[in-house]
C-alpha positions as CSV (number, residue, x, y, z in Angstrom):
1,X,36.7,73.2,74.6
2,X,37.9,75.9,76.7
3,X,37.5,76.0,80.6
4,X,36.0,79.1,82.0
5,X,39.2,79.2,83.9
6,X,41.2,80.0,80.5
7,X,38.4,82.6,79.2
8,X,38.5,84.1,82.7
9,X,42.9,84.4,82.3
10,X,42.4,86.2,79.0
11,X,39.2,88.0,79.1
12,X,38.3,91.0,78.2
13,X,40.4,91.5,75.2
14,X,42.1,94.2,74.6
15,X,40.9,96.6,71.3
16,X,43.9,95.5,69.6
17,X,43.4,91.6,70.7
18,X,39.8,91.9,69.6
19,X,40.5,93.6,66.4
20,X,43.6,90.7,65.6
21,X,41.1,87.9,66.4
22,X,38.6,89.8,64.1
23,X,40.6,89.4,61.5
24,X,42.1,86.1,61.8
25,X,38.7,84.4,62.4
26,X,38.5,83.3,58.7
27,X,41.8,81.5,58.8
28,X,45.6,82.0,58.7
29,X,47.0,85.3,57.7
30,X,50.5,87.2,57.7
31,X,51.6,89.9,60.1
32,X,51.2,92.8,57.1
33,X,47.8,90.9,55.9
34,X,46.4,91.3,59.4
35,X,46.8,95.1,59.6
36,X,45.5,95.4,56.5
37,X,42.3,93.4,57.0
38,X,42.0,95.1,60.3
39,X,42.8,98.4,58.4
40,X,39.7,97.1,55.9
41,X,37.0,96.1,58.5
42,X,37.4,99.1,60.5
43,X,37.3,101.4,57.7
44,X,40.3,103.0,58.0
45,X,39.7,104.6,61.7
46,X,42.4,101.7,63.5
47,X,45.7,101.6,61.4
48,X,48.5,99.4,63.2
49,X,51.8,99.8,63.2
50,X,54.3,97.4,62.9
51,X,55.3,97.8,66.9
52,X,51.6,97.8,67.8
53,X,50.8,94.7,66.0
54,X,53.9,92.8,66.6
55,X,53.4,93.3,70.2
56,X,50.3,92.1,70.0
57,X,50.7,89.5,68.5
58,X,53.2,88.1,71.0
59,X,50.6,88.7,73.9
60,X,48.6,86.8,71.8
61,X,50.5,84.0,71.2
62,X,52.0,83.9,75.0
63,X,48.2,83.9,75.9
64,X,47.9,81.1,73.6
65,X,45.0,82.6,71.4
66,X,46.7,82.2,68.3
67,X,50.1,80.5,67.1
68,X,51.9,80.2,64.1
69,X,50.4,78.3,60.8
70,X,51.9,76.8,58.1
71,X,52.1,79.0,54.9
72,X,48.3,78.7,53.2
73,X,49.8,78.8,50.0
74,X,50.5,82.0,49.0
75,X,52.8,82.8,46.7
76,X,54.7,85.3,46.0
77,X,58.5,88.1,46.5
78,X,58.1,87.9,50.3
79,X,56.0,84.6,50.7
80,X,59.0,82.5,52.4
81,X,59.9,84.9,54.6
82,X,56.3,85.7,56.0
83,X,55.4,84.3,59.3
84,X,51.3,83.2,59.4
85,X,49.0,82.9,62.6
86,X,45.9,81.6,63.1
87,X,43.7,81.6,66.0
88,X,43.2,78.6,68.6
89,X,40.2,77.2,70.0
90,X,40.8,79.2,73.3
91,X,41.3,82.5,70.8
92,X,38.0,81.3,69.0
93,X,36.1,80.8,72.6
94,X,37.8,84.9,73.8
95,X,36.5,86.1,70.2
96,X,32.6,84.5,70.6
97,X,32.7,85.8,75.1
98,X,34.4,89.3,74.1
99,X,31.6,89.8,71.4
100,X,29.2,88.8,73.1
101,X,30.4,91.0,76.0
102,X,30.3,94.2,73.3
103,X,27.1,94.0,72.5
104,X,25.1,93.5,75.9
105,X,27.6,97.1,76.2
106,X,26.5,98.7,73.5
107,X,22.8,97.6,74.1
108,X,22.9,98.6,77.2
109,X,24.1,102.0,76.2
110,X,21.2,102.3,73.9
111,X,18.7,101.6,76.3
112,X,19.8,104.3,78.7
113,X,20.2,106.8,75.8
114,X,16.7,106.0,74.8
């Protein structure tokens, strides 16, 4: 489990950080296949490029909220040569506090719109 400590070091997330996490928070995935799952969920309004996502995911990884995975067994021209992440416990525990962070914002918003 993570310490609030930890949370406290990483928190909040960044858009990008969110939107990585987002994607990664149904297991391992390449560099390319998280821009375009990102790419998907968003519906097309965030588009990484390769220095945006690349970057992040060094932050990440420094941060230790995600870290390389073994290859899930894809196959494929370019499957050797792919590098996979996947998301940590703390990454897991900065994905559930920066959502739930969000949506007290957005409720919040709501209210006071009316």
């Amino acid at each position: 489990m993570s310490s609030d400590h930890d949370l406290a070091r990483v928190l909040p997330l960044s858009p990008t950080a969110f939107h990585v996490l987002v994607a990664l928070a149904q297991g391992p995935k390449h560099g390319y296949g998280i821009a375009q799952e990102v790419e998907e969920l968003t519906e097309g309004r965030i588009k990484m490029g390769p220095g945006t996502l690349y970057g992040s995911l060094q932050r990440l990884s420094t941060a230790e909220l995600i870290r390389e995975a073994d290859n899930p067994g894809d196959e494929g021209v370019h499957a050797k040569r792919r590098r996979y992440y996947r998301m940590t416990p703390l990454g897991g525990a900065a994905l559930a506090a920066e959502s739930t962070r969000l949506l007290r914002t957005a409720r919040l918003a709501q209210d006071r719109l009316g």
